[in-house]
C-alpha positions as CSV (number, residue, x, y, z in Angstrom):
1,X,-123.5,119.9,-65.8
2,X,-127.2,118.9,-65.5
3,X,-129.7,117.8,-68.3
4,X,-131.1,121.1,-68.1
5,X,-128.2,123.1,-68.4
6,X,-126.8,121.2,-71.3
7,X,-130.2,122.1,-73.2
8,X,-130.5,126.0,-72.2
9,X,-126.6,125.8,-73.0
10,X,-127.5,124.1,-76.7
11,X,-131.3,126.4,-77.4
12,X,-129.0,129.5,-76.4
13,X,-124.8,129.2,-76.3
14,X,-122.9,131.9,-74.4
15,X,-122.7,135.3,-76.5
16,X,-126.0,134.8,-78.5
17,X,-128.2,138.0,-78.6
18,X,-131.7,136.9,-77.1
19,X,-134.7,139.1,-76.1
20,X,-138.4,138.0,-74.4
21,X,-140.9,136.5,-76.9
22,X,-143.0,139.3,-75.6
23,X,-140.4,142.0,-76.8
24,X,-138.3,144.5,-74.7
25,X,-134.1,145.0,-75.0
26,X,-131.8,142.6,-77.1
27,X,-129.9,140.7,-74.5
28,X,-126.7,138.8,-74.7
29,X,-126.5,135.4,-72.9
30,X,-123.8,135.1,-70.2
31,X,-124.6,131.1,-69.6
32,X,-127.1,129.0,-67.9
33,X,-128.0,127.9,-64.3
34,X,-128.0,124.4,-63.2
35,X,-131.9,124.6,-62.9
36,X,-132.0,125.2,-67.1
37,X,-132.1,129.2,-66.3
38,X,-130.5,131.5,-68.5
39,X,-128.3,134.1,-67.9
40,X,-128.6,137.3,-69.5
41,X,-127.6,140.6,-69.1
42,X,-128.2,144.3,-70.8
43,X,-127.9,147.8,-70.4
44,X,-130.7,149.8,-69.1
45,X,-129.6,153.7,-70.2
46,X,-125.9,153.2,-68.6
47,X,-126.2,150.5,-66.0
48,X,-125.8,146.8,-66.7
49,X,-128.5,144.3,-65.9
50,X,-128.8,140.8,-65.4
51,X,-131.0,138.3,-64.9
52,X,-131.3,134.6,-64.9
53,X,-134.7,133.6,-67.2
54,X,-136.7,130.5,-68.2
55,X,-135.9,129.5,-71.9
56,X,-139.3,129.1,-72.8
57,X,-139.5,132.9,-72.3
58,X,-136.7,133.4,-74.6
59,X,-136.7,134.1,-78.4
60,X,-133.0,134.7,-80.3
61,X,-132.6,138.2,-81.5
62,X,-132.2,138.4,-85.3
63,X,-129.4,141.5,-84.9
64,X,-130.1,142.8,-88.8
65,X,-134.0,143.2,-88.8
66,X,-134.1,144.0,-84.9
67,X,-137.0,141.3,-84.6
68,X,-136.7,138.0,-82.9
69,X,-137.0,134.7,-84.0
70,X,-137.0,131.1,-82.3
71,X,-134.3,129.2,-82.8
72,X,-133.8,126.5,-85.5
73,X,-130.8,124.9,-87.3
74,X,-132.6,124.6,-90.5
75,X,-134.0,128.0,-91.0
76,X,-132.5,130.5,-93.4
77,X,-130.4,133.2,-92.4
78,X,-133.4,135.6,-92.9
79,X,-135.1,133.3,-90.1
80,X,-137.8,132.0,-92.7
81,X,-138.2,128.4,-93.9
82,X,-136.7,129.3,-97.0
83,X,-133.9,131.2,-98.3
84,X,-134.4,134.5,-100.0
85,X,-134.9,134.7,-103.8
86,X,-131.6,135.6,-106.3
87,X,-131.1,139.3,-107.2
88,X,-132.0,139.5,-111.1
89,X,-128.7,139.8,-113.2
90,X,-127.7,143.3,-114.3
91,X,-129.4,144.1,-117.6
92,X,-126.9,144.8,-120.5
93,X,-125.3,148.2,-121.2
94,X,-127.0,149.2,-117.7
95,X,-125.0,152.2,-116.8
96,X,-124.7,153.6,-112.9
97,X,-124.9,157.0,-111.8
98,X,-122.2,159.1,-110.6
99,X,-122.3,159.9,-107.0
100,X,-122.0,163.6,-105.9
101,X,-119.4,164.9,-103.5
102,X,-122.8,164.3,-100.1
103,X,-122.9,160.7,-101.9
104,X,-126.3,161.5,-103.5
105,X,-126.7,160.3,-107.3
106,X,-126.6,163.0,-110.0
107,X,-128.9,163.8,-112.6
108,X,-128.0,162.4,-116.0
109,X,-127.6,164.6,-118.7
């Protein structure tokens, strides 16, 4: 395996979702080329692409938000610098609706 397979291999393992940094479909990486390329396929309506890229065109796919994000070790799972805030504990005696039958809440009464 060549230097610059090892790193397209390590910026973007087998399976991870990836799109352009200049937006278009969420691919998924199938490997890398000797040359550093990467491999990626995705459907276009029913028929399966594929396509070997430059890394430096590639940004990973967050699969949650449907943005992308480059790729870091450090970064939070949200893909910022730092990890989201706590949720505020539940205030006492707080009470939650009922749902209704279509799963909407019901008024209180």
């Amino acid at each position: 395996m060549s230097k610059a397979q090892k790193e397209a291999a390590r910026r973007f393992p087998t399976g991870a979702k990836v799109r352009l940094s200049v937006g278009g479909p969420v691919m998924v990486v199938d490997g890398a080329t000797a040359d550093g390329r990467v491999v990626c396929r995705w459907f276009d309506g029913s028929k399966l692409e594929r396509a070997k890229l430059a890394p430096e065109l590639l940004v990973t796919a967050d699969a949650t938000a449907g943005t992308a994000t480059e790729p870091a070790s450090a970064a939070a799972p949200n893909g910022s610098a730092h990890p989201p805030a706590p949720l505020p504990a539940p205030r006492a005696g707080a009470r939650k609706r009922p749902k209704a039958a279509g799963g909407a809440a019901t008024p209180e009464g």
